[in-house]
GUNU-858153 format. One record per residue: residue in one letter; x, y, z of N, C-alpha, C in turn. Coordinates in steps of 0.05 Angstrom, whole numbers, plus 5000, padded with zeros to 4 digits. Each point is the difference from the previous one (the first is absolute). Layout:
- a;X;Y;Z;X;Y;Z;X;Y;Z .
...
//
This chain:
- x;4980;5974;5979;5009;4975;5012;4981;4978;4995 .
- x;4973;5011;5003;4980;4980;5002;4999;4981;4958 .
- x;5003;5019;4986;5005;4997;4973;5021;4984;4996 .
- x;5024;5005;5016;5031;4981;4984;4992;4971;5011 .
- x;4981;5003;5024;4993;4973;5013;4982;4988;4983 .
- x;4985;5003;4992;4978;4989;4985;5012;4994;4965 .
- x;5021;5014;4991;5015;5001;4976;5012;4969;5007 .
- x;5013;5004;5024;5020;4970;5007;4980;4972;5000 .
- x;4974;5008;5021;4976;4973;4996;4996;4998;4977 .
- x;4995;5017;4977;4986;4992;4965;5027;4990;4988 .
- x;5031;5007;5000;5019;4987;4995;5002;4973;5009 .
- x;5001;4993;5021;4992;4977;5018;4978;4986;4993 .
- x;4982;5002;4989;4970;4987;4993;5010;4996;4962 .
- x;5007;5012;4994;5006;5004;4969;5027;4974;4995 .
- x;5014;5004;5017;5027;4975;4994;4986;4975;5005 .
- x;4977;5000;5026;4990;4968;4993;4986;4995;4995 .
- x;4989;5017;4987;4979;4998;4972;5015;4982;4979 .
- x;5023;5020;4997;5018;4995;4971;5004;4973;5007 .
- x;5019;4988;5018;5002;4976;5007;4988;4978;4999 .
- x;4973;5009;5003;4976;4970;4997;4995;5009;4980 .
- x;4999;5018;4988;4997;4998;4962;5018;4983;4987 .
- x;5031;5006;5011;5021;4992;4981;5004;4958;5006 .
- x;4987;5003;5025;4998;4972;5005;4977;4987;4990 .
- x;4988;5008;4992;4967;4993;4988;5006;4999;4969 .
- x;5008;5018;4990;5012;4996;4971;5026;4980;4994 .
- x;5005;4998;5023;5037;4976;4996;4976;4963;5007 .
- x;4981;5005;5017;4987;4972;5001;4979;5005;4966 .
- x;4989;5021;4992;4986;4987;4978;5030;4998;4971 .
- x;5019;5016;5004;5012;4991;4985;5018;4969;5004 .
- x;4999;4993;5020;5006;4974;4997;4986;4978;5002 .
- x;4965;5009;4999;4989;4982;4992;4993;5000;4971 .
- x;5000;5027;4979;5006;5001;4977;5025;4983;4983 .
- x;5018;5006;5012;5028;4987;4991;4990;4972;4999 .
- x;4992;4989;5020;4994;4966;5009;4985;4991;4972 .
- x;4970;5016;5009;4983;5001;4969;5011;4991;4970 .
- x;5009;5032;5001;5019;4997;4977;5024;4984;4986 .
- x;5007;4983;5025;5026;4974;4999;4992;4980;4991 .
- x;4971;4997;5011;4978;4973;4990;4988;5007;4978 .
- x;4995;5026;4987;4989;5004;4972;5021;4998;4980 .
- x;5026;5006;5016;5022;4998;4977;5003;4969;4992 .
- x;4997;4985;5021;5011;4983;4985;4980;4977;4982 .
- x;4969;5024;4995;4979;4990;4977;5015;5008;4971 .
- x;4999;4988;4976;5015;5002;4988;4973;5020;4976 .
- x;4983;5001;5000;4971;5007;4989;5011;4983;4973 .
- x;5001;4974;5005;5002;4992;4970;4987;4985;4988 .
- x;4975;4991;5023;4973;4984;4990;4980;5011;4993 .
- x;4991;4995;4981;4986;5017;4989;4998;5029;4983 .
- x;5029;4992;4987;5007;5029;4984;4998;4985;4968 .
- x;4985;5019;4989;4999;4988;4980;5024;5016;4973 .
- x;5000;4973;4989;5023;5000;4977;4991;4987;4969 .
- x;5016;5017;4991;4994;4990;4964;5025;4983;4993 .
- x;4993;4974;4987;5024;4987;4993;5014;5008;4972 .
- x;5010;4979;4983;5018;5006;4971;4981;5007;4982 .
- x;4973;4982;4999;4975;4998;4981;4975;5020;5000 .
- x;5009;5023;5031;4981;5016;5000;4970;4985;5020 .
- x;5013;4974;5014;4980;4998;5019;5005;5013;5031 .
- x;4969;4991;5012;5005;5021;5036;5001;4975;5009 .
- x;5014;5001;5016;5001;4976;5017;5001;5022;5038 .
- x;4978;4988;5019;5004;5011;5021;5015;4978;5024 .
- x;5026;5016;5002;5026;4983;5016;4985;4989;5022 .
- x;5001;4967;4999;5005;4996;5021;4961;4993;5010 .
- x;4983;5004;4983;4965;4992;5005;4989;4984;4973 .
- x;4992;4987;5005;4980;4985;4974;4984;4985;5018 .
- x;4972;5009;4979;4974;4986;5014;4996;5018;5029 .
- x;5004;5021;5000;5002;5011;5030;5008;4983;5022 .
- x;5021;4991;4987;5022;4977;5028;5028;5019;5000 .
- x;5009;4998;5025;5025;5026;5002;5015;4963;4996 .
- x;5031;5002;4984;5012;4983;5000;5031;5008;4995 .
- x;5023;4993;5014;5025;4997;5004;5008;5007;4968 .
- x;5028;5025;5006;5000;5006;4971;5040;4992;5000 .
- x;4998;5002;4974;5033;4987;4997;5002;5029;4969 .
- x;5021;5011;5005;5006;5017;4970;5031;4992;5003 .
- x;5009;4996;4974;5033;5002;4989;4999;5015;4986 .
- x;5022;5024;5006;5003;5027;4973;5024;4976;4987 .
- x;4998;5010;4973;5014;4982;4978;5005;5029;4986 .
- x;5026;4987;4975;5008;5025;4978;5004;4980;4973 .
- x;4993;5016;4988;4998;4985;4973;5028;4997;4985 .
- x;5021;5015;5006;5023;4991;4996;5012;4984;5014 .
- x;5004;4996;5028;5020;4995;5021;4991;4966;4998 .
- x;5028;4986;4993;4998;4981;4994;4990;4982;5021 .
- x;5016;5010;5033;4984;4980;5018;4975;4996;5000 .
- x;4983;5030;4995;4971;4996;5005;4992;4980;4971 .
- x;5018;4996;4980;4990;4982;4981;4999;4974;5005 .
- x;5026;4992;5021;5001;4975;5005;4985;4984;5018 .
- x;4988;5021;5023;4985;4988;5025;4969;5000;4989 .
- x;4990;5005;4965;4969;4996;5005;4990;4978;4984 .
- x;5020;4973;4995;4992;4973;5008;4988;4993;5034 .
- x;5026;5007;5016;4980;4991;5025;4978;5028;5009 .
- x;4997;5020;4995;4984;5021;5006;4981;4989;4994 .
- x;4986;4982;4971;4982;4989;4995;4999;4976;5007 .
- x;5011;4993;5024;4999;4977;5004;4985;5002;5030 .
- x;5013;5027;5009;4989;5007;5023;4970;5010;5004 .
- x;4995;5012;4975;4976;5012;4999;4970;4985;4997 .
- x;5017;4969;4980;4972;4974;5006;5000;4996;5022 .
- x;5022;4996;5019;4995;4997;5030;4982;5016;5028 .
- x;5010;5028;4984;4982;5022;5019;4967;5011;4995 .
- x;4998;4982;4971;4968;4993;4998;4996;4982;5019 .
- x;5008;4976;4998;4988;4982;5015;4992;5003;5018 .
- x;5023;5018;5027;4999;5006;5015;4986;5037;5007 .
- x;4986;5000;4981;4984;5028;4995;5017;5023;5020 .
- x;5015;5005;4984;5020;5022;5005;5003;5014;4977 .
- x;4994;5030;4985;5009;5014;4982;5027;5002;4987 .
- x;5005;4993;4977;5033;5006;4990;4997;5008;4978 .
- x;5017;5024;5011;4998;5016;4975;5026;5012;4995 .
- x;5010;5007;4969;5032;5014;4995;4993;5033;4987 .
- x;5022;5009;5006;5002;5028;5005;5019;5014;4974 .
- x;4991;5017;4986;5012;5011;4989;5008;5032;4997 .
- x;5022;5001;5005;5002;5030;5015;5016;5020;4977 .
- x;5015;4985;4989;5027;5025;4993;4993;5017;4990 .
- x;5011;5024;4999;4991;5027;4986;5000;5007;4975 .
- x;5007;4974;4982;4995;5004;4974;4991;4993;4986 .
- x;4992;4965;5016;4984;4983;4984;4976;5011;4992 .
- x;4989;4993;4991;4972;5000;4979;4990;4981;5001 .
- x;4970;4995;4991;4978;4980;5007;5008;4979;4979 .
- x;5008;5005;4970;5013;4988;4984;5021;4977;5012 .
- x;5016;5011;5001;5024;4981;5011;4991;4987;5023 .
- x;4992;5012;5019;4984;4978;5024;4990;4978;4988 .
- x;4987;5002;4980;4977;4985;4995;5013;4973;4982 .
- x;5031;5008;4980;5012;4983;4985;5023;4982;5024 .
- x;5002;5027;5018;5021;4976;5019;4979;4985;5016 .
- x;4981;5005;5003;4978;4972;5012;5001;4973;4977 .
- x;4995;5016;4987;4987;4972;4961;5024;4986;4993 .
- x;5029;5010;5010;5021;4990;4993;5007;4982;5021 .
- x;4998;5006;5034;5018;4983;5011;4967;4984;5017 .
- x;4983;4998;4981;4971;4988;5005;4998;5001;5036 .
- x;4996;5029;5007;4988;4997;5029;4976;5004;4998 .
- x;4991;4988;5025;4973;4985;5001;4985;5011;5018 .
- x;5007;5017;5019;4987;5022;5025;4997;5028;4985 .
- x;4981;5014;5007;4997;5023;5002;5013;5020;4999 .
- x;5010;5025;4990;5024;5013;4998;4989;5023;5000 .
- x;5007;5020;5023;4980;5023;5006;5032;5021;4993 .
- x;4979;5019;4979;5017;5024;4989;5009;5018;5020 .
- x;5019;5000;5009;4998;5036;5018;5018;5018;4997 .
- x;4981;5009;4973;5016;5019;4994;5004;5032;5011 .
- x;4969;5004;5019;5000;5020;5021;5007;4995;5027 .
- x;5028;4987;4996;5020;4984;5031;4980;4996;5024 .
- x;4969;4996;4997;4986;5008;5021;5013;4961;5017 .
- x;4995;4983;4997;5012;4975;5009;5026;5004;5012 .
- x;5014;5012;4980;5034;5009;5013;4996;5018;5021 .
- x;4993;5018;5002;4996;5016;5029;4988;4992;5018 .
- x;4978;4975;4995;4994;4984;5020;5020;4972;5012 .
- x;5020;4995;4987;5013;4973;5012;5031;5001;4996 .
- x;5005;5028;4983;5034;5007;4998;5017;4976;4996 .
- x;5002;4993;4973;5016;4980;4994;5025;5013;4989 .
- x;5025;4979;5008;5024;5021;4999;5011;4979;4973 .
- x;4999;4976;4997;5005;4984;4969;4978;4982;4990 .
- x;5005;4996;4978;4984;4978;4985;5015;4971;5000 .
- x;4985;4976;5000;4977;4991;5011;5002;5011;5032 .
- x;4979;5014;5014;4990;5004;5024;4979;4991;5008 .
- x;4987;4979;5025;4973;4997;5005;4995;5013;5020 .
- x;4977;5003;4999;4985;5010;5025;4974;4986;5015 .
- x;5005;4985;5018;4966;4992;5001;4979;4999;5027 .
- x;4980;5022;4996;4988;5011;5024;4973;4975;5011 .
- x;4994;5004;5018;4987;4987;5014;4972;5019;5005 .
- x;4973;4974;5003;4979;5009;4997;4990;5032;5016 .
- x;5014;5003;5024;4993;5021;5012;5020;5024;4992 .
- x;5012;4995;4972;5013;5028;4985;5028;4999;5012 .
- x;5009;4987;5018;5033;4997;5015;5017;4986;4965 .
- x;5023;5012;5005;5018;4986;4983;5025;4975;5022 .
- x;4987;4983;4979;5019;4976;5025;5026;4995;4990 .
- x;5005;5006;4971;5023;4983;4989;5006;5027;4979 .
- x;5028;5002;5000;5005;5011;4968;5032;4995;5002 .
- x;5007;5003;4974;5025;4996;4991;5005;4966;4981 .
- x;5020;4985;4998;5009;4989;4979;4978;4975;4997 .
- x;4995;4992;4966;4990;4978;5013;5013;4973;4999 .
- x;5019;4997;4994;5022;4974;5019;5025;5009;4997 .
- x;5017;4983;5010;5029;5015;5005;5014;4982;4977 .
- x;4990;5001;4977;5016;4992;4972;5015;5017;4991 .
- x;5003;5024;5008;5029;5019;4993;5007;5014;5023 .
- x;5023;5002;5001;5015;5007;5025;5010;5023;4998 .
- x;4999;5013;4970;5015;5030;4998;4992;4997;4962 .
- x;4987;5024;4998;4996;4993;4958;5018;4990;4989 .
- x;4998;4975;4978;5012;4992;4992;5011;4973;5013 .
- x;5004;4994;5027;5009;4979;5010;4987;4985;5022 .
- x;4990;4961;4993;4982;4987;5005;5005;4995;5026 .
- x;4988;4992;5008;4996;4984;5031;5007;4973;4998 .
- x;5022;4981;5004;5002;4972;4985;4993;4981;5029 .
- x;4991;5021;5030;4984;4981;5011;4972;4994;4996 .
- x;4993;4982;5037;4970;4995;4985;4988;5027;5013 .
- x;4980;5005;4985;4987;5029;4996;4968;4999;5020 .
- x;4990;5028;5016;4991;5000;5006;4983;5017;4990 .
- x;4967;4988;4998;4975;5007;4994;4991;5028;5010 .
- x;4999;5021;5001;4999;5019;5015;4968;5007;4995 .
- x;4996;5001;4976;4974;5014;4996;4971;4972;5003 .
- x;5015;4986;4988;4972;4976;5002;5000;4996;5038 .
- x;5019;5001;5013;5000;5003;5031;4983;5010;4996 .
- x;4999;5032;4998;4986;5023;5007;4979;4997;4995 .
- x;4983;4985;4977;4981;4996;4984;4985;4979;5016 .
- x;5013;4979;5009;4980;4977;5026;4997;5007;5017 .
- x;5023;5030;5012;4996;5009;5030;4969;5018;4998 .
- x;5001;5009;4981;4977;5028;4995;4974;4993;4994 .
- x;4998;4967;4990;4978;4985;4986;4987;4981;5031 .
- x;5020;4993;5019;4995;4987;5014;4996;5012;5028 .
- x;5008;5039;5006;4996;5008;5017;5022;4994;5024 .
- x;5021;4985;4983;5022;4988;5021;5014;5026;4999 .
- x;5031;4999;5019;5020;5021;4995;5022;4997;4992 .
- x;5008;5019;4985;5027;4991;4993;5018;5010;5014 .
- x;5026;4984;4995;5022;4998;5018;5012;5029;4992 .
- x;4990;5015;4967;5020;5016;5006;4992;5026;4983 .
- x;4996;5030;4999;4988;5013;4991;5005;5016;4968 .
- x;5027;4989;5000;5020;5002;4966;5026;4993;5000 .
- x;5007;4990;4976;5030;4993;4997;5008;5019;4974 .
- x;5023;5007;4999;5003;5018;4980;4998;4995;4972 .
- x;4986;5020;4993;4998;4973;4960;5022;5010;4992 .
- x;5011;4984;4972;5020;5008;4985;4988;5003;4973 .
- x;5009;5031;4987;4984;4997;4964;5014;5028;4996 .
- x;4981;4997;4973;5013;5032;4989;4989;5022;5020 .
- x;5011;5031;4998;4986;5018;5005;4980;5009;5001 .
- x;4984;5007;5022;4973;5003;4990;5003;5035;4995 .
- x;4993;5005;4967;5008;5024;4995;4977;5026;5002 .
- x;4973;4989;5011;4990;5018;5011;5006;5010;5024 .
- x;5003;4990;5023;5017;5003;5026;5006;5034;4993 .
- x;4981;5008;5022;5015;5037;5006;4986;5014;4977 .
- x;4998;4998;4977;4999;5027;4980;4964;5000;5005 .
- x;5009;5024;4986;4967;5021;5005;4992;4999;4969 .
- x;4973;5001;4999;4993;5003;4978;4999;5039;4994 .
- x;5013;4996;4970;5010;5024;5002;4982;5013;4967 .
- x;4985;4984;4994;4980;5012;4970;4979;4980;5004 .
- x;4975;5011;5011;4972;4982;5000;4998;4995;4977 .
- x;4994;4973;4985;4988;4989;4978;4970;4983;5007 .
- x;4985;5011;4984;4974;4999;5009;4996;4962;4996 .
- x;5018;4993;4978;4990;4968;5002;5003;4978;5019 .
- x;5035;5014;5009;5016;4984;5017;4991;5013;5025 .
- x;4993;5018;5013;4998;5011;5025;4970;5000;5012 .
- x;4983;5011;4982;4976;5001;5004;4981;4986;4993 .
- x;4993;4984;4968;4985;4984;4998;4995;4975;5021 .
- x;5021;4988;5007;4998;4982;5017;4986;5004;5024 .
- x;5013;5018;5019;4981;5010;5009;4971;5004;4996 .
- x;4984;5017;4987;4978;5002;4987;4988;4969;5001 .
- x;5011;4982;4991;4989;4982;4987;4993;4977;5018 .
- x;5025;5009;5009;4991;4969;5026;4991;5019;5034 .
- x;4981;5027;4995;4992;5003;5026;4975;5020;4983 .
- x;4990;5006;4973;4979;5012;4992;4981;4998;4978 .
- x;5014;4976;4985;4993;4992;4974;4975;4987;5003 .
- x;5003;4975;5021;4981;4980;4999;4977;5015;5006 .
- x;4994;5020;5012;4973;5016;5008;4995;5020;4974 .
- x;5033;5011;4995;4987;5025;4974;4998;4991;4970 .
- x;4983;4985;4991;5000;5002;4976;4975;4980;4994 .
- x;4986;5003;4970;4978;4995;4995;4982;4984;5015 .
- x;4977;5002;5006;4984;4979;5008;5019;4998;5031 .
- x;5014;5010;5009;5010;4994;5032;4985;5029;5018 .
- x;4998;4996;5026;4982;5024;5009;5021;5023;5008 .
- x;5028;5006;4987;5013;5027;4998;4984;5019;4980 .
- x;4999;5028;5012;4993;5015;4981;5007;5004;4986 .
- x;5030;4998;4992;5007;5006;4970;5025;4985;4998 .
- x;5000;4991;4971;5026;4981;4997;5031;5000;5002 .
- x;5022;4993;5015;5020;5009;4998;5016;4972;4984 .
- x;5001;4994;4972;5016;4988;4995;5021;5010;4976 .
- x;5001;5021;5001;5031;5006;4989;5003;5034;5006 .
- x;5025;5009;4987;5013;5025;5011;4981;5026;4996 .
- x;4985;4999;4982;4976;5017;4988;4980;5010;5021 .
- x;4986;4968;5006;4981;4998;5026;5009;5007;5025 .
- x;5025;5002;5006;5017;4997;5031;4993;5034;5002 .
- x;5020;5005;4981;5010;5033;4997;4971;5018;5001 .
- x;4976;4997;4989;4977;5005;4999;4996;5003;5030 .
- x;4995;4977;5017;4998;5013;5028;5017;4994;5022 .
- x;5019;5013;4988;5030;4995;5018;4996;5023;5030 .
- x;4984;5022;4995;4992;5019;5031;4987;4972;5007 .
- x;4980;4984;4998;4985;4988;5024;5003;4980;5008 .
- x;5032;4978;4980;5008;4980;5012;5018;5009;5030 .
- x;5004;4984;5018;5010;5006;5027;5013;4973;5009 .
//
């Protein structure tokens, strides 16, 4: 008797145990979640460094160790809209110096090559920066669903603005014959001036953005990995820099591929 009684008190002591456990784990998980709501919406996109068309690093978004307001447009070297909007793209981009704001264009598709990047710059004479990504690492950071797409984050890593940058097409192929609104240079005085904007995206209109979704499905060491390498190990590994040993091409990588991490 004395046993089933004392079985029922440790049953009894054991349920509100469990209870202030399960309530103790439901308050840190919803102060995790909270956490986590406010880290989500850091975009980690200051300060990631990237290699452009020419094989330079450019680190997004800092120069001179100043953190500064970043602007990227993914562009495609076919898609005619993105051919047409980089008269004012360069028009925008003398502006977002002035106003020391980063602008930079994006090149994503899965087949381009550094080649062609480099002749559709020399051909339709753009004048900003054109960061290769060909290891979608930019695309998995800001998910652009067409070309021309902007995106442009603010100094504490928030993205304030993305989508079209004016409402000069209304559906591919067909113009806007009102008067047109500025979407991205908005975005560009709101982000430069610390003001807010009225509005957080409008839908762009362009071709497909044909990386969207696919997996890379055959690592190529030039397109996937060099870049990488280069704009986060180069500047330390190689002659006369204080890396111990050089990583600038596939020879040197592969050599100490156990102790890169």
């Amino acid at each position: 008797m004395l046993f089933c009684v004392l079985i029922k008190i440790a049953m009894r002591n054991f349920i509100i145990v469990g209870l202030i456990a399960l309530f103790c784990i439901g308050a840190v998980a919803l102060d995790n979640s909270k956490q986590n709501a406010e880290e989500q919406k850091k975009l980690q996109l200051i300060g990631v460094r990237a290699v452009d068309i020419d094989g330079k690093i450019h680190i997004i978004g800092i120069q001179n160790r100043k953190v500064k307001p970043v602007v990227i447009v993914f562009l495609e070297i076919g898609c005619p809209i993105s051919q047409r909007y980089i008269p004012m793209l360069n028009q925008l981009y003398e502006e977002a110096q002035l106003k020391e704001v980063d602008f930079y264009g994006g090149i994503s598709h899965p087949d381009a090559t550094g080649n062609e990047a480099r002749n559709f710059r020399d051909e339709f004479k753009i004048q900003f920066p054109m960061l290769f990504d060909g290891n979608l690492d930019l695309t998995l950071r800001l998910n652009p669903s067409v070309v021309p797409e902007a995106f442009v984050v603010n100094k504490v890593d928030e993205l304030i603005y993305f989508g079209r940058i004016n409402d000069q097409y209304i559906a591919p192929g067909k113009f806007n014959k009102n008067e047109r609104t500025p979407d991205l240079k908005l975005a560009i005085d709101a982000v430069s001036s610390g003001s807010p904007i009225p509005y957080k995206t409008k839908k762009a209109v362009g071709c497909i953005f044909e990386s969207k979704g696919k997996e890379v499905l055959e690592v190529n060491y030039n397109r996937h990995i060099s870049p990488i390498i280069k704009a986060n190990c180069t500047f330390c590994h190689k002659p006369g820099e204080i890396g111990p040993f050089p990583f600038r091409n596939f020879k040197e990588v592969t050599r100490r591929a156990q102790m890169i991490q």
